[in-house]
C-alpha positions in Angstrom: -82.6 127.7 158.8 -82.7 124.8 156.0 -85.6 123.4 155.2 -85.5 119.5 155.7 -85.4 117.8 152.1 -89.3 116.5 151.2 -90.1 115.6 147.6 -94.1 116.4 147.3 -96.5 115.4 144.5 -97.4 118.7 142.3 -99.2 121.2 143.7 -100.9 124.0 141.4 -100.4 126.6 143.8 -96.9 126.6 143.0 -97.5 128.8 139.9 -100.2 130.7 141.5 -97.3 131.8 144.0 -94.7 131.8 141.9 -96.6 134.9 140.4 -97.4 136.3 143.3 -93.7 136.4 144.4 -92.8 137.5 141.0 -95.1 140.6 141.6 -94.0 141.5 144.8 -90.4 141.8 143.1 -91.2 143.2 139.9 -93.2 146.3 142.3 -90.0 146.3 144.9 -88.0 146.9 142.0 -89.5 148.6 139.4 -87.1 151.3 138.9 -84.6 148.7 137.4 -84.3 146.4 133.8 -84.9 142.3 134.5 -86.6 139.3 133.5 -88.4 136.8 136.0 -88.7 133.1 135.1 -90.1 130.1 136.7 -87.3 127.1 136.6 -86.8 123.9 138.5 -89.3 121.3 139.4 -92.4 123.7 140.5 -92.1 124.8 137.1 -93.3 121.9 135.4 -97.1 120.4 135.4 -97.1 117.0 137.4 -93.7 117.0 138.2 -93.0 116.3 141.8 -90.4 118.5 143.6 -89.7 120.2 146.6 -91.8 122.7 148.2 -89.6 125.3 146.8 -90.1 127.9 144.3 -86.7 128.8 141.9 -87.1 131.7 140.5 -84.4 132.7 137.4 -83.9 137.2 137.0 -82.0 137.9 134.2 -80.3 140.8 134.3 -78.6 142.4 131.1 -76.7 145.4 132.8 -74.8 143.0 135.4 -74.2 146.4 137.3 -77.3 147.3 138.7 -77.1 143.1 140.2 -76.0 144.5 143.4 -79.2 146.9 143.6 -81.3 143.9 142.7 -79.7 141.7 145.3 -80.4 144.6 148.2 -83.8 145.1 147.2 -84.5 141.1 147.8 -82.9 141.7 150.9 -85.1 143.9 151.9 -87.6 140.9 150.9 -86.3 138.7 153.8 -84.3 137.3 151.1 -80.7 136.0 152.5 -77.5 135.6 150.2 -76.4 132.2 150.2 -73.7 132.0 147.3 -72.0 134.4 145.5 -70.5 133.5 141.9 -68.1 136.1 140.1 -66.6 134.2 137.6 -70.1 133.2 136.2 -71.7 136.0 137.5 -74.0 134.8 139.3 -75.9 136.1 142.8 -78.2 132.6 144.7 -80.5 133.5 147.6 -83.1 131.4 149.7 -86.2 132.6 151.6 -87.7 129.5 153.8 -91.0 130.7 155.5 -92.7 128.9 158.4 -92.6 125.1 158.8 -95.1 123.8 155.9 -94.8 127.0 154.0 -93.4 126.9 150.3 -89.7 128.7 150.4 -88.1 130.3 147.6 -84.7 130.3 145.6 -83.6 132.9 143.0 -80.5 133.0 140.9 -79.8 136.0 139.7 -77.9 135.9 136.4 -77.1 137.3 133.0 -79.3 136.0 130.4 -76.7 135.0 128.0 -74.7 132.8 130.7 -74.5 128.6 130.2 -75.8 128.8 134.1 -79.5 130.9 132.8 -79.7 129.1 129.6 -79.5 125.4 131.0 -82.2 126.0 133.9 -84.6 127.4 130.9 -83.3 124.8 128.4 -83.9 121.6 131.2 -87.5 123.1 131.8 -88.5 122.9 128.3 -87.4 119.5 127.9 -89.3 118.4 131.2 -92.4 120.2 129.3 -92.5 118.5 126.6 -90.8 114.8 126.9 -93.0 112.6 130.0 -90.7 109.6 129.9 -87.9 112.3 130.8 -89.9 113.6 133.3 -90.8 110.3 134.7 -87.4 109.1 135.0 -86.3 112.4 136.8 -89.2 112.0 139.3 -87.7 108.6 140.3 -84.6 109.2 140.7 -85.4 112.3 143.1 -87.2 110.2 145.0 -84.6 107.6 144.9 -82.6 110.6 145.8 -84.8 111.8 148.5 -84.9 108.8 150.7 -81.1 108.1 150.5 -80.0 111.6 151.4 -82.6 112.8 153.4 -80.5 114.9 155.5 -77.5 116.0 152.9 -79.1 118.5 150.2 -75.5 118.5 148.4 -75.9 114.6 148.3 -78.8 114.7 146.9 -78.2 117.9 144.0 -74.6 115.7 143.3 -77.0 113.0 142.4 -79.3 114.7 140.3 -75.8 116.4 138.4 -75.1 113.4 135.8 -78.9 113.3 134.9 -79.6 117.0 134.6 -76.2 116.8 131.7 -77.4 114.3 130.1 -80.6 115.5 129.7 -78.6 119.2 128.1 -76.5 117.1 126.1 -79.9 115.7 124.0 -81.0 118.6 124.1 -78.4 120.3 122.6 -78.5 117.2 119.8 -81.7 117.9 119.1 -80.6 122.0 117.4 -77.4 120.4 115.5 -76.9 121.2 112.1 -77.5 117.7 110.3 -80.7 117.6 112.5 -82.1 120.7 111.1 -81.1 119.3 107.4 -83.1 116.4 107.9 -86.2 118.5 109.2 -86.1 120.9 106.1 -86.0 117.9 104.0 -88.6 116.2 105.6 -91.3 119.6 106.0 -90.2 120.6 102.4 -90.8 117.3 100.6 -94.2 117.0 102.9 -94.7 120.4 101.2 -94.1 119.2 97.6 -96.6 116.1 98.4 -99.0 118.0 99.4 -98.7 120.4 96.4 -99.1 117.4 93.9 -102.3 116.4 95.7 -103.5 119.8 95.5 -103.2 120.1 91.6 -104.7 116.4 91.4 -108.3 117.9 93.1 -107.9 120.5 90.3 -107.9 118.2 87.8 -110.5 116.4 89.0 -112.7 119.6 89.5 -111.7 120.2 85.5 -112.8 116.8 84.7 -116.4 117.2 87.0 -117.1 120.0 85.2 -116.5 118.7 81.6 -118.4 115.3 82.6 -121.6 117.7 83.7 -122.2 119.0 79.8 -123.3 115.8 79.1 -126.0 115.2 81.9 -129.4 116.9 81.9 -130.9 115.1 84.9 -130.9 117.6 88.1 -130.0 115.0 90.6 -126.8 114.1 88.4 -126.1 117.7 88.1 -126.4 118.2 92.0 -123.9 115.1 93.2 -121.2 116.9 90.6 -121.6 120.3 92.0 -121.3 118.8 95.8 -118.4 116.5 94.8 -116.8 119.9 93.3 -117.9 121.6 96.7 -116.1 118.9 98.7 -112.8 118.8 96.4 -112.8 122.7 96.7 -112.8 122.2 101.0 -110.1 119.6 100.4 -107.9 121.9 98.2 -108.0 124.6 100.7 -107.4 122.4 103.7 -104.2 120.9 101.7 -103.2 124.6 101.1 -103.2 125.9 104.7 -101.2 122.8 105.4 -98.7 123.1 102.5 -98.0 126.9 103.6 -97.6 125.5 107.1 -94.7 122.6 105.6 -93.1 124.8 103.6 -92.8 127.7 106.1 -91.5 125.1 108.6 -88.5 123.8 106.1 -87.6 127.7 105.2 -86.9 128.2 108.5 -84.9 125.5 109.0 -83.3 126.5 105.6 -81.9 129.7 107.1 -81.2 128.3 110.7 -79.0 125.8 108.9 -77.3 128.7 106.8 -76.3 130.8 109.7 -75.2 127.9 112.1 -73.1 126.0 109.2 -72.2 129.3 107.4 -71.2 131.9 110.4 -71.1 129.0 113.4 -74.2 131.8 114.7 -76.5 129.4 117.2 -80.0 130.7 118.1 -80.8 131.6 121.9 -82.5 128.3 123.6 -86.0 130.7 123.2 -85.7 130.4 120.0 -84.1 126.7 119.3 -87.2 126.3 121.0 -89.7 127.7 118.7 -88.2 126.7 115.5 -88.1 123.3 117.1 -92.0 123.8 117.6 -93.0 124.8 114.3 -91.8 121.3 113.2 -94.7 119.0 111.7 -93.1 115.7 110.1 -91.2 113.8 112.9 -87.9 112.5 111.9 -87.7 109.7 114.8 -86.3 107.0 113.0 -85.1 108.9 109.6 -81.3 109.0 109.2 -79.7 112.0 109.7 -79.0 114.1 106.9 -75.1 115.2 107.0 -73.4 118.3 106.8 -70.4 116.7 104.7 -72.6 115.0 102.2 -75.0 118.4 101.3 -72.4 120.8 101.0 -69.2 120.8 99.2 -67.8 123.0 100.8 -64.9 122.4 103.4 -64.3 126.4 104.1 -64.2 126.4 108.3 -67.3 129.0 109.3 -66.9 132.4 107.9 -68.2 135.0 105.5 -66.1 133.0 102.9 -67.9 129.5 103.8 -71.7 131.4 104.0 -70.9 132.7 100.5 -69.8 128.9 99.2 -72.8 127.6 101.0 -75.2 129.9 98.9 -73.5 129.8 95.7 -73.9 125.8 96.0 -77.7 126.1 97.1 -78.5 128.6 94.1 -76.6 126.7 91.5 -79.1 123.5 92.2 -82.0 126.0 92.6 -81.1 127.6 89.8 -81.1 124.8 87.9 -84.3 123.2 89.0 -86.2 126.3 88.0 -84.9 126.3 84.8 -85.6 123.2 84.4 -89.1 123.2 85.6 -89.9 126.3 83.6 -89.4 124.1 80.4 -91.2 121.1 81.5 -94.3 123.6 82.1 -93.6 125.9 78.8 -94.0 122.2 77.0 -97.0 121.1 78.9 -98.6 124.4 78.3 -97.9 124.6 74.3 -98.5 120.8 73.9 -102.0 121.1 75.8 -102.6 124.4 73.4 -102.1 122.2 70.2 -104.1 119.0 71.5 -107.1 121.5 72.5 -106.9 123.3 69.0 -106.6 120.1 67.0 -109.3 118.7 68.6 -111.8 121.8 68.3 -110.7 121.7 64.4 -111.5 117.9 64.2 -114.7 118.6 66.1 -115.8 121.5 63.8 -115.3 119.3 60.8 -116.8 116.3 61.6 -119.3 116.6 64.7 -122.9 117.3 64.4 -124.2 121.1 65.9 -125.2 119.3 69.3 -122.2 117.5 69.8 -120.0 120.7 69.1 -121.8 122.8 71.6 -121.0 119.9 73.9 -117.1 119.7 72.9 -117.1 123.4 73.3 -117.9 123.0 76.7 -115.5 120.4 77.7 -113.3 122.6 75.7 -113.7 125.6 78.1 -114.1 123.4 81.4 -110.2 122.3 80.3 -109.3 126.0 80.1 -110.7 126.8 83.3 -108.5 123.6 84.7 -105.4 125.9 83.4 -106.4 129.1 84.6 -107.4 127.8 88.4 -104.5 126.2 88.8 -102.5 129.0 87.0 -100.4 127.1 84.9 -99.1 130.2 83.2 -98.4 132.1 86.3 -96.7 129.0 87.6 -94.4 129.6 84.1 -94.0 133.2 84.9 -93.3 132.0 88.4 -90.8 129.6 87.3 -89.0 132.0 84.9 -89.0 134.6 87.5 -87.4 132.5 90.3 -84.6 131.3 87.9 -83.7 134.5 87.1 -83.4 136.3 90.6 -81.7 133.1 91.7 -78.8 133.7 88.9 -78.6 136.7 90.2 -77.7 136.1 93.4 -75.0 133.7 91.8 -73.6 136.5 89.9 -72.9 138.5 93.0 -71.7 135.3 94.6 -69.0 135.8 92.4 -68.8 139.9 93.0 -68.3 139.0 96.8 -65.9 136.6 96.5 -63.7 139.5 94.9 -64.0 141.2 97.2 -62.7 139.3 99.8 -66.3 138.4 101.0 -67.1 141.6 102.6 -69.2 141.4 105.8 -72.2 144.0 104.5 -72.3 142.7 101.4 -73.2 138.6 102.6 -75.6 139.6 105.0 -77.3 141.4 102.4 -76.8 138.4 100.6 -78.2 135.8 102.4 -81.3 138.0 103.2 -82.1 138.2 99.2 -81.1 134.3 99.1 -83.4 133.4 101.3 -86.4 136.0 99.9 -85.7 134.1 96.7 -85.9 131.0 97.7 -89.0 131.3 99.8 -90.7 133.5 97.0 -89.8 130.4 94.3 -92.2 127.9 93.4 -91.2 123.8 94.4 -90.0 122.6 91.6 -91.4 119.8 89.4 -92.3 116.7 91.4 -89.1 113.7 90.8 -87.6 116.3 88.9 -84.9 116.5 91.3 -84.3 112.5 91.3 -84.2 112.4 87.4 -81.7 115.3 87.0 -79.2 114.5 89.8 -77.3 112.5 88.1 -76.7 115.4 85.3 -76.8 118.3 87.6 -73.9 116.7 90.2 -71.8 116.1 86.7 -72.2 120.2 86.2 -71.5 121.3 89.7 -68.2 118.9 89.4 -67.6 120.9 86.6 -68.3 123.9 87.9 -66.2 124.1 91.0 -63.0 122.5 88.5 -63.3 125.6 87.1 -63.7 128.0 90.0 -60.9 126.2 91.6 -58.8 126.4 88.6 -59.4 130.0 88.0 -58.5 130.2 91.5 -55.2 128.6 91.2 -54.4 131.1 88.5 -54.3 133.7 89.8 -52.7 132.7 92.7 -49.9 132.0 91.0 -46.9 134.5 91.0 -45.7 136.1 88.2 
């Protein structure tokens, strides 16, 4: 018998017995391989629904469904619909007037069916106005088709697509571009700020040579205390930035590269892991970052990291000799002035330089100048690398083994690189477009050539 259609406020029994149910299944069953999820309405905090508990198994060997399905039978559970095309198994159990009833679909994880019902969950979660709007309408819903249930699902249908649609927006390629841009150049900020305190430590400590007074000496060493907190708080959060573009980094790679989407799980957590909303940002394209025009394949993965390494590359490069001159040019300044000091200062005012001196050093080596060199150096290097069997790969035919090796080196290269210099990127894209131009004239030249028969 049907239960009549009531739409009632939330109740937070319903997960309470939603895991109870879940048990009694999971111990009815336990010889055989499935998931249980909570879906639908009872599923989400504060959103009104019907009494009615849905329940989502996935099951990955579709051959033990039928054991599954006469297991729940044995459950008082009753077999209302039977999908083979999907696959897909529904069944109701309704228990006494005023009790909570239960639907399951039983289905295989990877199906549209299993992956919307988890997807339109998650957006319920985590956007109220949806949720709002999809409690009115089933209330709307409700009170014009009290008595037809298929009334009142058809009317739910358009919403419920829309609402996927969005969703499906929201994990699309030039989306996930704009996100890496966004964390990565949050990242870069936050890594300018961070050298900034350094400096200003460096600076604290060559200003306290030249105070005696204790209460002078104890404001510097607090203000150096607080800029050390700050310097470690900005580090936690530049990790967290930076992690959070790399990972869109490599989503982007395989969904552009390999047309490879992510399960809605995990669309999900990437999508968590954001920190810098783009609401209101324009959407970076697909068209204008990459050159490329290769449909997805090995071939168009390959293009895609040969055109990320060649700007990588270069920005290493290119950053490695902005710090070898800041590093020599600091060097000479220091040693000119220690000569000028030793030559013309008095003994007291030399011991006092000399201390500067070394608080200036000690600016250096905390925030690792040379290492960042090394760092610099190192990156460019690996990075050419990877170019170089860009190239390897691509005569070969772009063999399957060798790019999925390849893109796992990319991306530990990448991620083990240093950000480049801040508005380095801005003053050399002019120059750096000019030799990518150039670059692919060549490629596709050489290409031509030996194409051609002879």
């Amino acid at each position: 018998m049907k239960k009549p259609l009531v739409i009632s406020q939330h109740d937070l029994d319903w997960k309470k017995i939603f895991n109870n149910e879940a048990e009694i299944i999971k111990s009815k069953l336990n010889f055989l391989s499935f998931f249980i999820d909570h879906v639908g309405s009872t599923s989400v905090k504060n959103l009104p629904g019907k009494p009615i508990v849905d329940i989502l198994i996935s099951v990955k060997d579709w051959d033990s469904a039928a054991e599954i399905v006469n297991g729940l039978k044995d459950l008082n559970y009753y077999v209302s619909e039977t999908c083979e095309s999907t696959p897909r198994v529904f069944l109701t159990k309704y228990l006494a007037e005023g009790g909570v009833g239960f639907h399951i679909h039983i289905c295989e994880p990877d199906q549209k069916w299993a992956q919307d019902m988890l997807a339109f969950k998650e957006e319920l979660s985590e956007d109220k106005k949806l949720a709002d709007d999809y409690a009115t309408l089933k209330y709307k819903l409700a009170e014009a088709h009290s008595d037809d249930i298929e009334s009142y699902s058809l009317g739910k249908k358009d919403f419920i697509e829309l609402a996927l649609i969005c969703s499906a927006k929201k994990f699309s390629v030039n989306r996930l571009l704009t996100h890496q841009t966004a964390e990565l150049e949050k990242a870069d900020k936050l890594r300018g700020r961070m050298i900034f305190i350094q400096l200003l430590v460096a600076i604290l400590a060559a200003l306290s040579v030249f105070f005696d007074n204790s209460i002078a000496l104890l404001v510097i060493a607090l203000l150096a205390f607080m800029l050390l907190g700050a310097w470690l708080w900005l580090s936690q959060l530049q990790q967290k930035y930076r992690v959070s573009g790399d990972q869109a980094r490599r989503t982007v790679l395989l969904m552009s590269g390999l047309n490879r989407v992510p399960s809605k799980e995990q669309q999900q957590r990437i999508i968590n892991n954001f920190n810098v909303s783009i609401a209101g940002k324009p959407l970076s394209r697909e068209e204008d970052r990459f050159s490329t025009r290769e449909f997805p394949s090995y071939k168009r993965l390959a293009e895609l990291i040969e055109e990320s390494a060649f700007w990588t590359s270069d920005l290493q490069h290119a950053s490695a000799t902005v710090m070898n001159f800041v590093l020599w040019t600091s060097l000479v300044i220091a040693f000119s002035l220690s000569v000028a000091a030793i030559i013309s200062a008095t003994h007291e005012w030399l011991i006092s330089i000399y201390r500067v001196f070394l608080a200036i050093m000690a600016f250096f080596i905390s925030s690792d100048v040379l290492g960042l060199l090394f760092s610099y150096k190192d990156s460019a290097t690996a990075i050419d690398e990877i170019l170089r069997r860009v190239e390897i790969a691509a005569l070969r035919d772009h063999p399957e083994s060798d790019l999925l090796l390849l893109i796992s080196d990319y991306n530990a290269a990448i991620e083990r690189a240093p950000s480049p210099i801040p508005y380095l990127f801005q003053f050399r894209y002019g120059k750096l477009s000019q030799r990518w131009s150039t670059y692919r004239s060549m490629k596709r030249s050489k290409a031509n050539s030996e194409n051609v028969p002879r």
